[in-house]
Backbone as CSV, one residue per row, in Angstrom:
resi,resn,N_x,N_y,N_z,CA_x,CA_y,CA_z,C_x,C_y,C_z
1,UNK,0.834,-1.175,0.000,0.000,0.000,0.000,0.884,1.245,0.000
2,UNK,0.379,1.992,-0.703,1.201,3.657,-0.678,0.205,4.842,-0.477
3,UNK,0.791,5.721,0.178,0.748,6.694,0.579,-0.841,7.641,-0.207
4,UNK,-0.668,7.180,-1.724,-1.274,7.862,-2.736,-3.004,6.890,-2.193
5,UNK,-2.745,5.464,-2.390,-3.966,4.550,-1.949,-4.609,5.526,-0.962
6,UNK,-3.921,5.973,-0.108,-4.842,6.061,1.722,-5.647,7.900,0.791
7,UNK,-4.402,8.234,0.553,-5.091,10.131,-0.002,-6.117,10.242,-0.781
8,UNK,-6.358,8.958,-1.656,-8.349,8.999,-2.422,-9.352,8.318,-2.018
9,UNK,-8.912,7.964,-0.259,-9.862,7.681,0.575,-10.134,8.745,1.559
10,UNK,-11.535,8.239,1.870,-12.305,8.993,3.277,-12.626,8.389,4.097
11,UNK,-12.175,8.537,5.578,-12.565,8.170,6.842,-14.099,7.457,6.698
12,UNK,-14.118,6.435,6.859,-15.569,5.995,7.428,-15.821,5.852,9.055
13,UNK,-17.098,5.862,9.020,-17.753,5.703,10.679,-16.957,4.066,11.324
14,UNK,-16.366,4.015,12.460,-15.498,2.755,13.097,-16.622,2.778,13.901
15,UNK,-17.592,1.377,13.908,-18.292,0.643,15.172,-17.303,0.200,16.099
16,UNK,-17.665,-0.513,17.200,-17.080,-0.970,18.106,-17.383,-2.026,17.480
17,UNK,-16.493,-3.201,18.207,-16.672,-4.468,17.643,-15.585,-4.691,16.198
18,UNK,-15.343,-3.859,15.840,-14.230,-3.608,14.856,-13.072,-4.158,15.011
19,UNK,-12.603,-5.019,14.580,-10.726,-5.577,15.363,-9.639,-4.392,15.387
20,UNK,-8.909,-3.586,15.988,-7.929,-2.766,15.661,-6.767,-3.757,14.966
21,UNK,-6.070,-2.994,13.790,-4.884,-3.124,13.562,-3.880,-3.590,14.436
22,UNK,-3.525,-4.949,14.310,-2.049,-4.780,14.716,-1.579,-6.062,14.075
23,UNK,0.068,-6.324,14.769,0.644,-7.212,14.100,0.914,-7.043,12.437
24,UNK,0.960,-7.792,11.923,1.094,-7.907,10.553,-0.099,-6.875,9.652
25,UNK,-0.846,-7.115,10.108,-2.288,-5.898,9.782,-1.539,-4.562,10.064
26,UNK,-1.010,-4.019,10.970,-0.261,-2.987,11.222,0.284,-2.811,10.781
27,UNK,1.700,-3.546,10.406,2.980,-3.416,9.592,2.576,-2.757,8.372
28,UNK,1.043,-3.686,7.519,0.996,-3.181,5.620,1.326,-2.035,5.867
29,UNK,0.420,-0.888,7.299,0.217,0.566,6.963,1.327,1.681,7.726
30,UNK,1.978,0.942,8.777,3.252,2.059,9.307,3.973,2.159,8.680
31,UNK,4.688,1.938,7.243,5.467,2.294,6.466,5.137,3.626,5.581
32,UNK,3.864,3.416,5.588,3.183,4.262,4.821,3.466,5.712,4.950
33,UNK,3.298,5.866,6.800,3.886,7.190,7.315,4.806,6.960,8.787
34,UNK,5.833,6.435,8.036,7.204,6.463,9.007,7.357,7.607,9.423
35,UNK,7.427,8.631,8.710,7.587,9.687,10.304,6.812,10.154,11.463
36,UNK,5.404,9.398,11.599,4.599,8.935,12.414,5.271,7.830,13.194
37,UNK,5.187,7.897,14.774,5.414,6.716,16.061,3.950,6.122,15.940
38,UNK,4.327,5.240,15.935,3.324,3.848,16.247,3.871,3.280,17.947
39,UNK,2.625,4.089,18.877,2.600,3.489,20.709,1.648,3.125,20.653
40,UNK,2.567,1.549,21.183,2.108,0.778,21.857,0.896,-0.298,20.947
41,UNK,1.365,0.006,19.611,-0.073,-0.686,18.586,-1.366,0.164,18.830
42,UNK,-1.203,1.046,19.820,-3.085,1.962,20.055,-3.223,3.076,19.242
43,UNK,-2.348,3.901,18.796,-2.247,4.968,18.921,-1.083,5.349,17.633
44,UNK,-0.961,6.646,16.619,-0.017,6.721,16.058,0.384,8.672,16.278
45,UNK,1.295,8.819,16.451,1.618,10.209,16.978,3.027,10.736,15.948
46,UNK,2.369,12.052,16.004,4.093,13.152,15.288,4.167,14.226,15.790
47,UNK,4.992,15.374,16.233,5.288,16.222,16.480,5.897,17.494,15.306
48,UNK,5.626,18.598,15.346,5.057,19.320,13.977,6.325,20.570,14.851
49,UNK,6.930,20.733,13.994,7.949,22.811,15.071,7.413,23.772,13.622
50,UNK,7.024,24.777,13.987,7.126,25.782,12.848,7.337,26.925,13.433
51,UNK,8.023,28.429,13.019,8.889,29.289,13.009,7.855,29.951,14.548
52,UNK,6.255,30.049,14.155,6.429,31.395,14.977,4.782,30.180,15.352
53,UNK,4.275,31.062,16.657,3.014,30.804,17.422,1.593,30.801,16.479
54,UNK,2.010,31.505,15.386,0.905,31.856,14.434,0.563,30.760,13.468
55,UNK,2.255,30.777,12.821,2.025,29.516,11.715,1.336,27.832,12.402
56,UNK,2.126,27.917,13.770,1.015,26.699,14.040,0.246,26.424,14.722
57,UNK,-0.280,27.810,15.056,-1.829,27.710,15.053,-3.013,27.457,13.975
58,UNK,-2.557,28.290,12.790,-2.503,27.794,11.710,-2.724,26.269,11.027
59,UNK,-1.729,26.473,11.205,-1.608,24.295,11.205,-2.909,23.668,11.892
60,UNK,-3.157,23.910,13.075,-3.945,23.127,13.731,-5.608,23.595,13.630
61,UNK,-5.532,24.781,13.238,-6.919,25.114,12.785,-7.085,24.463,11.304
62,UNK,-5.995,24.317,10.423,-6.517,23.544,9.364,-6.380,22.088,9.463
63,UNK,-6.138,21.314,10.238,-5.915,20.304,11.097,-7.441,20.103,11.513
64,UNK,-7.998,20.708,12.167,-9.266,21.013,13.051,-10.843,20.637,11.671
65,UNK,-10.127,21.451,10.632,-11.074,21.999,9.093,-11.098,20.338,8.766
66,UNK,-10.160,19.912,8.441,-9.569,17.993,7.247,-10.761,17.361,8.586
67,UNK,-10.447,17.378,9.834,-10.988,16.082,11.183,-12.410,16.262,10.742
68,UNK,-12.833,17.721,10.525,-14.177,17.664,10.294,-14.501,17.585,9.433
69,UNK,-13.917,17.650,8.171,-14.497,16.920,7.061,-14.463,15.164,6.592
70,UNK,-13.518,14.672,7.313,-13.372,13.530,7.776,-14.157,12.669,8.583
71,UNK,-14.418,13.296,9.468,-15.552,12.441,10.184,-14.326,11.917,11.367
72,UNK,-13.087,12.116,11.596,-12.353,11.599,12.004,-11.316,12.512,12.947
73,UNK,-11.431,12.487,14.330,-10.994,13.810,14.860,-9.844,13.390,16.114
74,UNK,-8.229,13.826,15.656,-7.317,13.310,16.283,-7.199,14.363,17.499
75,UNK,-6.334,13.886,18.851,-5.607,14.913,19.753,-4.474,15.660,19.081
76,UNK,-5.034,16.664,19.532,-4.075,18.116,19.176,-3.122,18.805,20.995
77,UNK,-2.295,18.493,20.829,-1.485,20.000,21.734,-0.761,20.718,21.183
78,UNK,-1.199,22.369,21.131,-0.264,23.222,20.830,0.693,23.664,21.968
79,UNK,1.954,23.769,21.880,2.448,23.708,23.460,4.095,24.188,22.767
80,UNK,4.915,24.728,23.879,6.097,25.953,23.868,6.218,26.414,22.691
81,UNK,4.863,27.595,22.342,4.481,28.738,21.380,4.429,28.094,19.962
82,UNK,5.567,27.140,19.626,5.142,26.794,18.378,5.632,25.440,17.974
83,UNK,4.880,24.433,18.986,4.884,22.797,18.479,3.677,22.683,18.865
84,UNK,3.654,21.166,17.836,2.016,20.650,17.918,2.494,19.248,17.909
85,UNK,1.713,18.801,18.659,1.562,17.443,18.921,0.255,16.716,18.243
86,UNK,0.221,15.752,17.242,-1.087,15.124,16.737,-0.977,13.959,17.082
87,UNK,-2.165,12.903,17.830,-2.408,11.882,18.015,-3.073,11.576,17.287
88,UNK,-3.220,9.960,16.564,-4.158,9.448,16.037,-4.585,8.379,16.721
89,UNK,-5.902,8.003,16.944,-6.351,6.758,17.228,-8.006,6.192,17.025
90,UNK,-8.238,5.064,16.836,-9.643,5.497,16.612,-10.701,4.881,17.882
91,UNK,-10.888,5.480,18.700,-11.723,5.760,20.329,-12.518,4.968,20.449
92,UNK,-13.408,4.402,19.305,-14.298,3.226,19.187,-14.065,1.812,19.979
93,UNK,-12.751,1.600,18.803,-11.969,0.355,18.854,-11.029,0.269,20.064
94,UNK,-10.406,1.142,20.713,-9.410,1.228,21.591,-8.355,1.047,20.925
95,UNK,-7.923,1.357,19.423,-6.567,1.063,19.013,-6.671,1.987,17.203
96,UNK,-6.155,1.075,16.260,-5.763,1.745,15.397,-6.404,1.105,14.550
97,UNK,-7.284,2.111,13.368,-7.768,1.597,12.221,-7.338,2.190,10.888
98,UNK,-7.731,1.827,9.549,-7.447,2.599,8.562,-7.614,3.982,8.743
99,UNK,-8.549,4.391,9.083,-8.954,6.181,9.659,-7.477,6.760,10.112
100,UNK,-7.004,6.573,10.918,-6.398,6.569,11.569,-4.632,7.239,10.492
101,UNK,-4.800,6.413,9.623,-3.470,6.448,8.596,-4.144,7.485,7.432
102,UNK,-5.169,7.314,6.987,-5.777,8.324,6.409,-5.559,9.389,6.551
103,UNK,-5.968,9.718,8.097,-5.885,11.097,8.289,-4.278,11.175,8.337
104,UNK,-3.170,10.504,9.233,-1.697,10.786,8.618,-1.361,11.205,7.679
105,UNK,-1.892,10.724,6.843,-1.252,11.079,4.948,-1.820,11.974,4.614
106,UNK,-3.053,12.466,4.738,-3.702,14.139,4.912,-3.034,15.127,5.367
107,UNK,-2.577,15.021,6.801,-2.059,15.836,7.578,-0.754,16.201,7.199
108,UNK,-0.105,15.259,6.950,1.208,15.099,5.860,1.081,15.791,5.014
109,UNK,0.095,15.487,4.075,0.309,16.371,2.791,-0.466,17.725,3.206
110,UNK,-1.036,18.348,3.961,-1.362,19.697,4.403,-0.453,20.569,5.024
111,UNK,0.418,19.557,5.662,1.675,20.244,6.101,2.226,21.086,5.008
112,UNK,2.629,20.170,4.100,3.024,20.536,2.813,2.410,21.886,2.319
113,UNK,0.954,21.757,2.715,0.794,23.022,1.959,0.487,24.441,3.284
114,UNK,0.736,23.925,3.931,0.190,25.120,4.889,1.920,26.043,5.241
115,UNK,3.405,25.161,5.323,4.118,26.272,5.683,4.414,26.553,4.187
């Protein structure tokens, strides 16, 4: 799977009862966005620095715009004036689903366009 696969998809609704990702199921999609941490199999996280308090606020308000058009809404901390912290996970399941990498490769490529 690549990067391009996950970007002409959209988040669907995760029931409970859903298996989370892991193991070998995991592996197809953490390559996908290696500069994303994969903890603990639950959860996939990155840390974002940009120049000034503005630009990533920025970031995270258009961050805020993609979750809600997604249907799919990660943890955000903005924290010492200008880092952001994004969690992914999907809350349903207690762990990690396609959603989850979706929104990575979004956020990824918005990065791209937001500095």
């Amino acid at each position: 799977m690549q990067a391009n696969n996950l970007l002409s998809k959209k988040c669907v609704p995760c029931e409970g009862g859903t298996e989370p990702l892991k193991g070998e199921k995991l592996a197809v999609y953490s390559p996908i966005v290696l500069d994303w941490t994969v903890i603990e199999e639950t959860r996939i996280e990155k840390d974002f620095k940009f120049k000034d308090f503005q630009e990533a606020l920025t970031f995270v308000n258009k961050v805020g715009e993609l979750a809600e058009s997604e249907g799919h809404h990660p943890d955000m901390l903005l924290h010492n004036w200008r880092k952001v912290k994004i969690m992914l996970s999907t809350h349903a399941i207690k762990g990690l689903s396609e959603n989850d990498f979706i929104m990575a490769v979004k956020i990824n490529q918005l990065l791209n366009k937001t500095v």
